[in-house]
C-alpha positions as protocol buffer text, in pm:
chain_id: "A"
residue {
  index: 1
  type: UNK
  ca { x: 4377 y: -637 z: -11387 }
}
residue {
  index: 2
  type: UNK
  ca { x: 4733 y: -491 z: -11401 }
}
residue {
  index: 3
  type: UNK
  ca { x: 5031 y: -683 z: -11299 }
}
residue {
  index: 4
  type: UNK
  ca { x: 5361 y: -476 z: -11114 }
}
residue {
  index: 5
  type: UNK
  ca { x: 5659 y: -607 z: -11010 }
}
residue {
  index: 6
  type: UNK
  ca { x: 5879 y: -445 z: -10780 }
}
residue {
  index: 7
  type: UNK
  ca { x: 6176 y: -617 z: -10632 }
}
residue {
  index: 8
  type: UNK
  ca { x: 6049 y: -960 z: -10664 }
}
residue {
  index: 9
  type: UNK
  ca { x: 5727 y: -845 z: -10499 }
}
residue {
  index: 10
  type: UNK
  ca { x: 5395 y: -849 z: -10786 }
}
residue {
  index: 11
  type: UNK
  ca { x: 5139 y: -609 z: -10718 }
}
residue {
  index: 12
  type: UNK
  ca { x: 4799 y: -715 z: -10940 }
}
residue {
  index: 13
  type: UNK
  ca { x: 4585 y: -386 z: -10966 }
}
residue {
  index: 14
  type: UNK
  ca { x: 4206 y: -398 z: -10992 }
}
residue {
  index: 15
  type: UNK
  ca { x: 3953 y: -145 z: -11068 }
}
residue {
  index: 16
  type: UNK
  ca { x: 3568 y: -196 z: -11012 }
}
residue {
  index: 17
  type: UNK
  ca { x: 3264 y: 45 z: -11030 }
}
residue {
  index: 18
  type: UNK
  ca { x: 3015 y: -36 z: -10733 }
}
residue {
  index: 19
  type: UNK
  ca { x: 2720 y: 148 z: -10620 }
}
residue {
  index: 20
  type: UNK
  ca { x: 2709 y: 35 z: -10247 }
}
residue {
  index: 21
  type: UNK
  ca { x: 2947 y: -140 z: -9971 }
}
residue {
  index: 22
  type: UNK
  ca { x: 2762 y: -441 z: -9997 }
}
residue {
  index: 23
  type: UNK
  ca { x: 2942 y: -487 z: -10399 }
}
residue {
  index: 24
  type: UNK
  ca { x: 3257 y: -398 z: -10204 }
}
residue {
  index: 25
  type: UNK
  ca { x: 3218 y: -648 z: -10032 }
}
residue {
  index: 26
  type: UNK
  ca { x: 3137 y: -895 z: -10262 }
}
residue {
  index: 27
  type: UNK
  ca { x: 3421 y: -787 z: -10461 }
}
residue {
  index: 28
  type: UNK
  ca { x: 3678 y: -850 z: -10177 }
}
residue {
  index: 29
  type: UNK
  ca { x: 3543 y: -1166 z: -10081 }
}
residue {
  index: 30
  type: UNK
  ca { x: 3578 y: -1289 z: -10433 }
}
residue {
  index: 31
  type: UNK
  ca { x: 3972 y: -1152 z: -10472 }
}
residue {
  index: 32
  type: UNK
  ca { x: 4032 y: -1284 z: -10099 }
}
residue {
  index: 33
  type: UNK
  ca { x: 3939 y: -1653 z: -10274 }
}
residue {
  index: 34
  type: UNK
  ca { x: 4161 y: -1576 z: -10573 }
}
residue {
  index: 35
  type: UNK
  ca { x: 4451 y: -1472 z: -10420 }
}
residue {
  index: 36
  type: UNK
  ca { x: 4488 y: -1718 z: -10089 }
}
residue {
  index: 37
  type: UNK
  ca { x: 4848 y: -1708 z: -10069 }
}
residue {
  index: 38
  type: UNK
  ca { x: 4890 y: -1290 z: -10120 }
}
residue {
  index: 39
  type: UNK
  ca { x: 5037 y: -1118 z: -9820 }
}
residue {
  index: 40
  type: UNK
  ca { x: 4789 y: -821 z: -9890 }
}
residue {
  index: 41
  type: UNK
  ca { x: 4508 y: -720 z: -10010 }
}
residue {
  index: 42
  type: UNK
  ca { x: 4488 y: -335 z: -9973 }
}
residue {
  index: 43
  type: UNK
  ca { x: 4199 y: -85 z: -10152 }
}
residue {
  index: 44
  type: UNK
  ca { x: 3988 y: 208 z: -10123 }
}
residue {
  index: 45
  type: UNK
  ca { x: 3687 y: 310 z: -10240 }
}
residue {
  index: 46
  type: UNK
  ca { x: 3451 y: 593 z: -10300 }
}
residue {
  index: 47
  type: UNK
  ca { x: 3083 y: 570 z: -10318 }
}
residue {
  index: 48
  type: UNK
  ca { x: 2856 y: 886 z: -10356 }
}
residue {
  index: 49
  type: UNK
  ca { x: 2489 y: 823 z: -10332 }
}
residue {
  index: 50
  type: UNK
  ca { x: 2262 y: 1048 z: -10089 }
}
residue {
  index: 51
  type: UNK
  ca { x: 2576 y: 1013 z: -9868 }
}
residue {
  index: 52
  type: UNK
  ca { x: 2960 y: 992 z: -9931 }
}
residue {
  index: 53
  type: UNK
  ca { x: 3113 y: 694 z: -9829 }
}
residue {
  index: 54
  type: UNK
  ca { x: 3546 y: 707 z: -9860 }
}
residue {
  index: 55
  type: UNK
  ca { x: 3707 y: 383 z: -9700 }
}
residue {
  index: 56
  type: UNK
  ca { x: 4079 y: 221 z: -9743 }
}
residue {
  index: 57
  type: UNK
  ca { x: 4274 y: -39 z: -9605 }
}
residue {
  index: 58
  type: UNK
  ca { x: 4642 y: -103 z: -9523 }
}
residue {
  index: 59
  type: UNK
  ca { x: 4586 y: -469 z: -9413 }
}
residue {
  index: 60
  type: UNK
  ca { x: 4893 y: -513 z: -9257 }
}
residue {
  index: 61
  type: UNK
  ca { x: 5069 y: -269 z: -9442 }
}
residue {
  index: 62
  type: UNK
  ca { x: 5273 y: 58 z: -9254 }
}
residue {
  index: 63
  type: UNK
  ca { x: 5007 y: 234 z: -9170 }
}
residue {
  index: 64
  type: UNK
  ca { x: 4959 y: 494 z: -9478 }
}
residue {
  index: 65
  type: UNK
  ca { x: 5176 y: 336 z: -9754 }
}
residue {
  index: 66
  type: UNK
  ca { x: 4870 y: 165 z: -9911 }
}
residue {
  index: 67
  type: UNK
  ca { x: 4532 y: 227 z: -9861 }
}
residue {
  index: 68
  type: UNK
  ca { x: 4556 y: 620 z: -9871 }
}
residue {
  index: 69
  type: UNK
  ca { x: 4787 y: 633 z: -10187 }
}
residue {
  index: 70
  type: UNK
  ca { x: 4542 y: 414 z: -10370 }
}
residue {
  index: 71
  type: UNK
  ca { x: 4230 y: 640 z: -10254 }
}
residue {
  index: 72
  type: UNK
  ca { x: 4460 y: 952 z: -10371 }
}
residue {
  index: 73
  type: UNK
  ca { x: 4489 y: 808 z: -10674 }
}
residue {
  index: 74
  type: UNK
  ca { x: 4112 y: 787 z: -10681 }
}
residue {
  index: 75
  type: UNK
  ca { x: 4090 y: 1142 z: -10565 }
}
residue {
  index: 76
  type: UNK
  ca { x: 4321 y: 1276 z: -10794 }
}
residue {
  index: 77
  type: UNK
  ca { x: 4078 y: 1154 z: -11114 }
}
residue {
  index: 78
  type: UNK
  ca { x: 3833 y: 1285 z: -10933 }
}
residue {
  index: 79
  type: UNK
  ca { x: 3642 y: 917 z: -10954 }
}
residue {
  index: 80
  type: UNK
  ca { x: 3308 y: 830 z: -10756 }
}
residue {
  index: 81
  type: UNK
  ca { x: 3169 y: 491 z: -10700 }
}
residue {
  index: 82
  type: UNK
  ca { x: 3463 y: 337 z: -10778 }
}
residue {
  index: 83
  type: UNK
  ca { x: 3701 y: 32 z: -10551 }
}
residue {
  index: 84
  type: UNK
  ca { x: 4046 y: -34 z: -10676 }
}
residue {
  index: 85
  type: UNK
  ca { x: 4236 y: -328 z: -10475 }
}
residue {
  index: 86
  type: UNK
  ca { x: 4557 y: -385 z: -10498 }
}
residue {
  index: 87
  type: UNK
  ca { x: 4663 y: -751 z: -10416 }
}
residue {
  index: 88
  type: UNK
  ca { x: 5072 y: -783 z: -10297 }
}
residue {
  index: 89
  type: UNK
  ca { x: 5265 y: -1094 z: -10309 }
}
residue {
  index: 90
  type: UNK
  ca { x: 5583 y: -1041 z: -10100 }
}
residue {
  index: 91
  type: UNK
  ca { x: 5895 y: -1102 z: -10295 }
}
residue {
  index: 92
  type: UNK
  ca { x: 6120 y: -1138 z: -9997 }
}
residue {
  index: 93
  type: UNK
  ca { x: 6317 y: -754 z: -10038 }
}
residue {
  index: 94
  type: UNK
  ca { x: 6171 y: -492 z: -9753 }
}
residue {
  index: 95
  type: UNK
  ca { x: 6071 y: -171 z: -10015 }
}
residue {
  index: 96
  type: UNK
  ca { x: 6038 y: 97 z: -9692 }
}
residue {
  index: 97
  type: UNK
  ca { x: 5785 y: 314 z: -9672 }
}
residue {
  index: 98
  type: UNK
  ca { x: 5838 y: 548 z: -9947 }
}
residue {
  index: 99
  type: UNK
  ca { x: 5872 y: 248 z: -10144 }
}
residue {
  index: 100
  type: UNK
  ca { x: 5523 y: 134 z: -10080 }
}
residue {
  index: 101
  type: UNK
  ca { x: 5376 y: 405 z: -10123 }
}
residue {
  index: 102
  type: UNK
  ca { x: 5504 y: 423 z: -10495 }
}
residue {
  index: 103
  type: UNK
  ca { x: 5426 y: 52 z: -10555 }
}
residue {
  index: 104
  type: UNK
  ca { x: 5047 y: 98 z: -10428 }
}
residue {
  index: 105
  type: UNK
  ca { x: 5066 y: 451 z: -10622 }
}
residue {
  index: 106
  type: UNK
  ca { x: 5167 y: 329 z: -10954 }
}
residue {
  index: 107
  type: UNK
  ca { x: 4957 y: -29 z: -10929 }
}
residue {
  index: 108
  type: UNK
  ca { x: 4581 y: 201 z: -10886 }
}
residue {
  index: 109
  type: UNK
  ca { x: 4707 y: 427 z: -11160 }
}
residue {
  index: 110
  type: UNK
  ca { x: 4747 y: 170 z: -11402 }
}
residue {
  index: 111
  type: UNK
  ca { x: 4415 y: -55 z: -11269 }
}
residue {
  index: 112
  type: UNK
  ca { x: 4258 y: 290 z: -11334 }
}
residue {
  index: 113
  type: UNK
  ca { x: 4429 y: 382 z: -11658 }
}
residue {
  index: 114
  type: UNK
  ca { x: 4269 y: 177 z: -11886 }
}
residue {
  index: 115
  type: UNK
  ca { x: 3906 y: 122 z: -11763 }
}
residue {
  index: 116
  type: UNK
  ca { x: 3822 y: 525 z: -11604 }
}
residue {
  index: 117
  type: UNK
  ca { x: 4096 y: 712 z: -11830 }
}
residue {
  index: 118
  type: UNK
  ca { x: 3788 y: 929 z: -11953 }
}
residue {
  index: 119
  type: UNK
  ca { x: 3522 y: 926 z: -11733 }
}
């Protein structure tokens, strides 16, 4: 877990391999638990099996400042049965679009950073 803050707002960063939706699921209900009082809990994921499955979430978000910059970010490594979430505690100052989209950017990089640097 990585931890950004951003104009009072923290953004915690988590990066998980899973084989199927069904440990994407699991993994969200889990973080949904932790973090009760987050305004957000935004990810994407990519699973390749026999099939490709690609799926992100804004929840709540502007539509395209979270869950597509974290699956870019996903993308851009070139990663595969991987979910990153990205959990958002509102610090009370409006960031804008662009500014979202660099939060949600930055938080994936780091979760991924550490754990999928070389893989």
């Amino acid at each position: 877990m990585k931890l950004l803050e951003i104009q009072k707002s923290k953004f915690y960063g988590y990066a998980y391999h899973v084989s199927d939706t069904k440990g994407v699921e699991e993994i969200l209900s889990q973080l949904k638990t932790i973090h009760k009082k987050s305004t957000h809990i935004c990810y994407a994921y990519k699973i390749v099996s026999s099939t490709e499955q690609v799926k992100f979430s804004d929840d709540g978000e502007p539509s395209g400042t979270a869950g597509r910059p974290i699956l870019s970010v996903v993308e851009k490594k070139r990663l595969s049965n991987v979910l990153v979430v990205v959990v958002r505690y509102f610090g009370g100052i409006k960031l804008g679009a662009g500014g979202l989209v660099r939060a949600y950017t930055k938080c994936a990089s780091l979760a991924l950073g550490d754990e999928y640097e070389n893989n």
